[in-house]
C-alpha positions, 0 to 999 in steps of 0.5 A, spaced: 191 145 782 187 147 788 192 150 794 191 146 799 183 143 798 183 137 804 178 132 802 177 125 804 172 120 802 165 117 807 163 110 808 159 113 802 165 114 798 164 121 797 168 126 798 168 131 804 172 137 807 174 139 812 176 146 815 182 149 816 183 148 824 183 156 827 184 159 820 178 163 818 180 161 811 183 154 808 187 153 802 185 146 799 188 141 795 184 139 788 182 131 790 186 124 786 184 124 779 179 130 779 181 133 774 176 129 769 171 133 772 173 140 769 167 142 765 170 149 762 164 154 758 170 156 754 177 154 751 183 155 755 185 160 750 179 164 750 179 165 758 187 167 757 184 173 753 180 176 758 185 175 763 191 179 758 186 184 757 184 185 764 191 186 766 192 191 761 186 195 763 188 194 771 196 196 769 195 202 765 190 205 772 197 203 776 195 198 779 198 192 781 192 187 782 185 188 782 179 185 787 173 183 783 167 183 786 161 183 782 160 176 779 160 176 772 166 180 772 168 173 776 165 169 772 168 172 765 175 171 767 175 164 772 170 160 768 166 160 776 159 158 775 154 158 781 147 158 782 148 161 788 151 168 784 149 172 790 154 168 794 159 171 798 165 170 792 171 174 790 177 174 785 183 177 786 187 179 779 194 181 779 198 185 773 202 178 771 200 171 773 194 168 774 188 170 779 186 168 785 179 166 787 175 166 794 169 163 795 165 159 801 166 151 802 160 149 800 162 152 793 168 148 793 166 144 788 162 149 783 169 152 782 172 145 782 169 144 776 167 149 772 174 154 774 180 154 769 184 157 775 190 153 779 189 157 785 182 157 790 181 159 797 175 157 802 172 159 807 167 157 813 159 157 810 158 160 816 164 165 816 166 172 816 167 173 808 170 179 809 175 178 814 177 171 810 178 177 804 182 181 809 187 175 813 187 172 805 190 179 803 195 180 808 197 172 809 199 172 800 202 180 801 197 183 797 196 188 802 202 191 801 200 193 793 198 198 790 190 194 790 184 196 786 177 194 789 171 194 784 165 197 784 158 196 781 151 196 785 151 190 785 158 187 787 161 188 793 158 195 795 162 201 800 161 198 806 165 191 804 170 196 802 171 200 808 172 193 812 177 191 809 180 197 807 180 198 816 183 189 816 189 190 812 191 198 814 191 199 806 187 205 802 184 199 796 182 204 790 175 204 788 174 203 781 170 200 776 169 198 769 177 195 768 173 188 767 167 191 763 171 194 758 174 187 755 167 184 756 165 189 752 168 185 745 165 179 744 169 174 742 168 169 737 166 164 742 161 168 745 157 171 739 157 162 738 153 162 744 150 168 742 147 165 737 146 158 740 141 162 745 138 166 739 136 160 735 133 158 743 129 164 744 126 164 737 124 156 739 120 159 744 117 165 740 114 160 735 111 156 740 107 161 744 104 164 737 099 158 739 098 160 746 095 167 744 089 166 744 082 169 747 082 167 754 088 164 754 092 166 761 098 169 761 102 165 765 100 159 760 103 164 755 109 164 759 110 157 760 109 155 753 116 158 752 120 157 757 117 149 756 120 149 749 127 153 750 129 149 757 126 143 752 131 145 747 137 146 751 137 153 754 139 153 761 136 158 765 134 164 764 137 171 767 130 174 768 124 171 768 119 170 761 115 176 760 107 177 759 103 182 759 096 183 758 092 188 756 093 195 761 098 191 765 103 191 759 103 199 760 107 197 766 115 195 765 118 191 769 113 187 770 111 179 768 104 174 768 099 176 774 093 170 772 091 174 767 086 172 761 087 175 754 081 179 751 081 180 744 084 187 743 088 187 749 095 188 748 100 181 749 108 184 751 112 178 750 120 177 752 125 174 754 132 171 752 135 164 752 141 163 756 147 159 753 154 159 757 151 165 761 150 168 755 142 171 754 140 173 747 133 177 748 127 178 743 120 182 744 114 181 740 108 184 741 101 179 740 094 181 739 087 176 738 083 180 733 085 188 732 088 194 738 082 196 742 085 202 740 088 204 734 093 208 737 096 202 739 097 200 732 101 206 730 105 205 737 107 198 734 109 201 727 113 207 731 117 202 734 117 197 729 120 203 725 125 205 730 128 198 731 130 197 723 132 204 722 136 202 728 139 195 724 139 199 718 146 204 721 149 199 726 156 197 723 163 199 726 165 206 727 158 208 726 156 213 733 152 210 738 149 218 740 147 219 732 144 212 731 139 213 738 136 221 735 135 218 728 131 212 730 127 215 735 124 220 730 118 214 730 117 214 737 117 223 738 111 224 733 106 219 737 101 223 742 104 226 749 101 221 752 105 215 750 111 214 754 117 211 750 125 211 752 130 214 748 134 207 749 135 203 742 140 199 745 143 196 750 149 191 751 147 184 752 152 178 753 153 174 760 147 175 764 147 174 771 140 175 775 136 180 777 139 183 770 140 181 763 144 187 761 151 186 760 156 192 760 154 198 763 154 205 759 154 200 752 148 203 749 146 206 743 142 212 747 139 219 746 144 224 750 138 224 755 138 217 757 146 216 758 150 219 761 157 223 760 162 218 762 158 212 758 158 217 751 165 219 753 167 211 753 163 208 747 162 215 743 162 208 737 160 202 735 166 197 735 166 189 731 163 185 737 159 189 741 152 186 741 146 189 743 139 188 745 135 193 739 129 195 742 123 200 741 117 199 747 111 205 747 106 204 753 100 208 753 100 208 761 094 205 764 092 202 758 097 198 753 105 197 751 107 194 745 114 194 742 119 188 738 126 187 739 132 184 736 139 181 739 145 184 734 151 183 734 156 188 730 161 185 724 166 188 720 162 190 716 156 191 719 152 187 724 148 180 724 141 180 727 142 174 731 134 172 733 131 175 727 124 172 726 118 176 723 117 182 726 110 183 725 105 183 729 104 177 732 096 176 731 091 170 732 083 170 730 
């Protein structure tokens, strides 16, 4: 299966490999009887589906391949699972036939097991990833294609793109989004991990209502979630647990700092576990007693009403602009001094660190929060777009609070995947 993997056994019995004399890359040959150790995510057929839909993408931009870079992308069309998914890994995708996928030796195994593909291609932990790229490319003769090299911030950036592009004398065109498109339709073996995932982060939700208590710390919060969703069967999650108290829940894109819930703080909460890769996020809001504020309580109404008006319009055909600027009419009547985004919902699916948001420009946002590019892509809904419905208002300095669901859209309309009590989480 593998190309040309050379392995042989230790006095252990293990099996090791070794590199490819002065070749800056080896191609190896899959060991006696590993076939058993597959370990797919998803059907044959599932990853069959994706390629065919990338490869339309890649031939209707007139291209005869396409060199992935960023690992979801890689992951979405190979199957290839890794913890270390900032690791140097590229897939190369033809118009016709199966693609090709370089990673670093130490990641021969991963790929081993967890990839559907025949052909994988190594090179020294310590080498130059780059120039193993370039000597793959002309070796099989993808150099003289017609080649797109994909774009994303946190893919292979421009810099990897002028080296190679120097290596192989070739001008690779720059592009992005060829993969995302696909990814952007879940299929019915996703929306099942979808909603694996969702049972898992509404486990961790109705074990941390307990940990909400006076003086309780955040972080124990934290930990009494993530204890119930890794206990019950998630794998680990593409972002950390978020907690916040009190003025530090005005803060976004923070978590738990070792501090102790007062009555009257504010308690921001979420997270999503994560199920083949595939995260489903929820936002709660806590509180011990009553707001300090009862500003913050009118905040919660106004985002409560911003999320259920968002699910209430969510079903295929409907406009991703109109639904944002109708929901978010809760949210512009609260006081100057609160902060609220105009997003109502992002794409969420395959999550790879430090993000768990899934295709970029998938949003139900005001014209304000997107940009022309995305609004000209996704102007609607479609059946298997999933989304991260979400309202959070920050009195800055002072407070945040929000909810949140993880929706899927239906042929008929959408299915709320988390769907657990929206109201205020409140203990004495």
């Amino acid at each position: 299966m593998f190309d040309s993997l050379r392995t042989g056994r230790d006095a252990c019995g293990a099996f090791h490999m070794t590199s490819g004399h002065a070749e800056r890359f080896s191609e190896f040959q899959q060991p006696a009887g590993a076939e058993g150790v597959k370990d797919l995510a998803f059907s044959e057929q599932e990853y069959a589906r994706r390629l065919q839909g990338a490869q339309r993408n890649i031939a209707r931009q007139g291209l005869e391949a396409l060199v992935c870079t960023f690992m979801p992308n890689i992951s979405y069309l190979s199957g290839y699972e890794t913890l270390a998914s900032a690791a140097p890994a590229f897939l190369l995708v033809p118009t016709d036939g199966d693609p090709l996928l370089l990673v670093d030796e130490f990641e021969a195994y991963n790929a081993l097991v967890s990839c559907w593909l025949q052909d994988v291609v190594t090179f020294p932990w310590a080498g130059d990833p780059i120039m193993a790229l370039s000597e793959l490319l002309r070796k099989r003769g993808w150099g003289q294609k017609r080649l797109g090299w994909e774009h994303h911030q946190h893919g292979g950036g421009y810099q990897a793109f002028v080296a190679v592009q120097e290596a192989i004398a070739v001008d690779p065109i720059y592009c992005h989004g060829l993969v995302e498109q696909v990814r952007a339709v879940k299929s019915r073996e996703e929306i099942e991990s979808l909603r694996e995932a969702a049972r898992l982060t509404s486990l961790g939700f109705e074990v941390a209502v307990d940990a909400v208590v006076d003086g309780a710390m955040d972080a124990e919060v934290a930990a009494a979630a993530y204890g119930a969703i890794i206990g019950g069967g998630s794998e680990r999650m593409s972002i950390q647990p978020i907690v916040t108290i009190g003025d530090h829940s005005g803060i976004p894109h923070t978590t738990f700092r070792r501090r102790r819930i007062a009555p009257g703080d504010a308690v921001l909460m979420e997270w999503g576990a994560c199920v083949n890769r595939y995260t489903a996020p929820m936002i709660r809001t806590g509180i011990v007693g009553d707001f300090a504020d009862s500003l913050w309580g009118d905040m919660y109404v106004a985002c409560l009403t911003a999320v259920e008006r968002t699910i209430a319009r969510m079903r295929p055909g409907a406009s991703t602009i109109s639904i944002a600027e109708e929901a978010s009419e809760s949210l512009l009547e609260l006081p100057t001094q609160v902060f609220s985004d105009g997003n109502r919902g992002y794409s969420v699916g395959l999550g790879f660190e430090p993000d768990w948001a899934d295709v970029p420009g998938l949003q139900m946002a005001t014209r304000g929060w997107r940009s022309a590019k995305s609004i000209e892509t996704y102007p609607v809904l479609q059946p298997g777009h999933v989304f991260h419905v979400r309202a959070v208002a920050r009195d800055i300095g002072r407070a945040g609070v929000g909810v949140s669901e993880t929706v899927a859209v239906t042929d008929t309309g959408c299915e709320v995947l988390t769907n657990r009590d929206r109201e205020l989480v409140r203990t004495c």
